[in-house]
C-alpha positions in Angstrom: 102.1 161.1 102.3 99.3 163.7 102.4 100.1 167.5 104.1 100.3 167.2 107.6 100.4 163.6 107.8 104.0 164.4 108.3 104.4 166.1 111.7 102.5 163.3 113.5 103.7 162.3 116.9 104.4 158.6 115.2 107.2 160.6 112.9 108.6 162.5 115.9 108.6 159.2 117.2 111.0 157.6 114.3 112.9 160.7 114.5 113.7 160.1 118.4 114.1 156.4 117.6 116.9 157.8 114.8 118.4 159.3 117.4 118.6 157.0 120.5 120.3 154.6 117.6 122.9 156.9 116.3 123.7 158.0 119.6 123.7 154.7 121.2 127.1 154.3 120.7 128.6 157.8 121.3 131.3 158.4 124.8 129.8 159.2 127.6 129.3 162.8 128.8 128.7 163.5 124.9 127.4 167.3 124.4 124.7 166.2 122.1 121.6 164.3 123.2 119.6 162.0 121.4 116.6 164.1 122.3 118.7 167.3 121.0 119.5 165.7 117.6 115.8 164.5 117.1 114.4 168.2 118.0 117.0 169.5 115.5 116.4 166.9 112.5 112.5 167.8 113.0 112.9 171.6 112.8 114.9 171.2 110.0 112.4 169.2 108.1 109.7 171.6 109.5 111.2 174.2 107.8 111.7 172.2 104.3 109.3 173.0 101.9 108.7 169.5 100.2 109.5 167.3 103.4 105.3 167.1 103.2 105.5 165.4 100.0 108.2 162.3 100.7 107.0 158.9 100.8 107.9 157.2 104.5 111.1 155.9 103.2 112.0 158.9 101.1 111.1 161.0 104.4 113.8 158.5 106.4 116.5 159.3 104.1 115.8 163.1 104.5 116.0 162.7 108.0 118.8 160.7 107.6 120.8 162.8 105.9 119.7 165.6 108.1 121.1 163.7 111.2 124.6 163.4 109.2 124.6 166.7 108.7 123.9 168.1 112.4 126.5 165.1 113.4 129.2 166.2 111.2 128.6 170.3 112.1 128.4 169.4 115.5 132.3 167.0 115.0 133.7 170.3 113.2 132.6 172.9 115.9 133.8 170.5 118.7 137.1 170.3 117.4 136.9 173.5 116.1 136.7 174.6 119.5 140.2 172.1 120.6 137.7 170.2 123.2 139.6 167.4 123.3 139.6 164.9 120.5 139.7 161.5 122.7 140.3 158.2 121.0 140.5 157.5 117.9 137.7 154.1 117.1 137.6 153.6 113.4 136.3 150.2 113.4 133.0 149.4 111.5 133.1 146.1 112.7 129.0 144.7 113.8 126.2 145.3 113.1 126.4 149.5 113.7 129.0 152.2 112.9 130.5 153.4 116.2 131.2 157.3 116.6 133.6 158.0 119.7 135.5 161.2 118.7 135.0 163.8 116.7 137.6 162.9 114.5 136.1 159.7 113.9 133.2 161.7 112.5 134.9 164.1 110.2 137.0 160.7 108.4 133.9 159.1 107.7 132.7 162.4 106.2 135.3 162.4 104.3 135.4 158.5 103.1 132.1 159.2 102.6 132.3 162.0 100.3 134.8 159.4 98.4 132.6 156.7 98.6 130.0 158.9 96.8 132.1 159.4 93.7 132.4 155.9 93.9 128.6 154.6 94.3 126.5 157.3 95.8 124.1 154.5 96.3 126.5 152.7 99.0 126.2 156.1 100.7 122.3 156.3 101.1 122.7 152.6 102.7 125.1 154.2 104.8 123.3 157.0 105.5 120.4 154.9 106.0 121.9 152.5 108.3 124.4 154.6 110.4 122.4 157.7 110.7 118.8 156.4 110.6 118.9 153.6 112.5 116.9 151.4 109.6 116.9 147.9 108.8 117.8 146.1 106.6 113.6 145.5 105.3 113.6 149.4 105.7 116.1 150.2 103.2 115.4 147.8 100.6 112.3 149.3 100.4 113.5 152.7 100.7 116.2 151.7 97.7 113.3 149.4 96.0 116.1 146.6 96.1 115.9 143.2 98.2 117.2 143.1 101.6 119.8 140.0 100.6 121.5 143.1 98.4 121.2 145.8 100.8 123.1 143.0 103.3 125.5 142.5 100.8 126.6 146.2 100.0 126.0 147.4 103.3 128.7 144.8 104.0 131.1 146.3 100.8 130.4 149.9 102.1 131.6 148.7 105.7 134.7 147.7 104.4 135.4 150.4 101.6 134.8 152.7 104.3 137.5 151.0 106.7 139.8 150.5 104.1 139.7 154.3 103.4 140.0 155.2 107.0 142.5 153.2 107.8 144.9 154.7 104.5 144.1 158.4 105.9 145.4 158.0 109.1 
């Protein structure tokens, strides 16, 4: 992308859209907006010093990453802080992860962080997918793969990742 072409309303707006989809499935009365997260993942990128130079799908994973990051922070100050811990979801059934404690989110942090010594690229589909909101299209161009392989590890990763979960507990 050229300089500037970055910060463009129409990135704000993927960021927000991000946003809406990782927190679509969040409790209710949750202390981060979607709104919240998008403003955070965009200052953060602001404040990168190549985020100007990413291709669109490069820039996605960035963000996605970035939203990970702020969603995992935000899981270990909130039980940090003993507000509550609720129930404990750790199904990855459908078509999108579901985050409803913060629990939740620190296991998958940490199946994650296994999952990556494992195949760091199942983790960018993850990443991709859970915290970005993309499609299927979206990261096999991102991952210059086809979409019938994305399906198929985004599947393996769904499953690794709930096997893991499930032995942790």
């Amino acid at each position: 992308m050229p300089p500037d072409a970055v910060w463009t309303p129409d990135v704000y707006r993927e960021l927000r859209r991000m946003a809406d989809a990782m927190m679509a499935g969040e409790r209710d009365g949750h202390t981060l907006e979607p709104t919240a997260l998008a403003h955070e993942v965009w200052l953060r990128l602001l404040s990168s010093r190549n985020a100007e130079e990413l291709e669109h799908g490069a820039f996605l994973g960035v963000a996605a990453q970035a939203m990970r990051r702020i969603l995992l922070e935000h899981a270990r100050r909130r039980q940090a802080a003993k507000r509550g811990g609720g129930a404990r979801r750790t199904t990855l059934d459908g078509k999108d992860l579901a985050v409803e404690s913060a629990d939740f989110a620190l296991d998958l942090e940490a199946a994650l962080v296994a999952l990556n010594a494992f195949d760091p690229e199942l983790v960018r589909i993850v990443e991709l997918r859970f915290y970005g909101g993309a499609s299927t299209d979206e990261i096999a161009t991102t991952l210059a793969t086809s979409a019938r392989t994305v399906k198929r590890r985004w599947r393996f990763a769904r499953a690794w990742l709930q096997q893991h979960m499930t032995e942790e507990r």
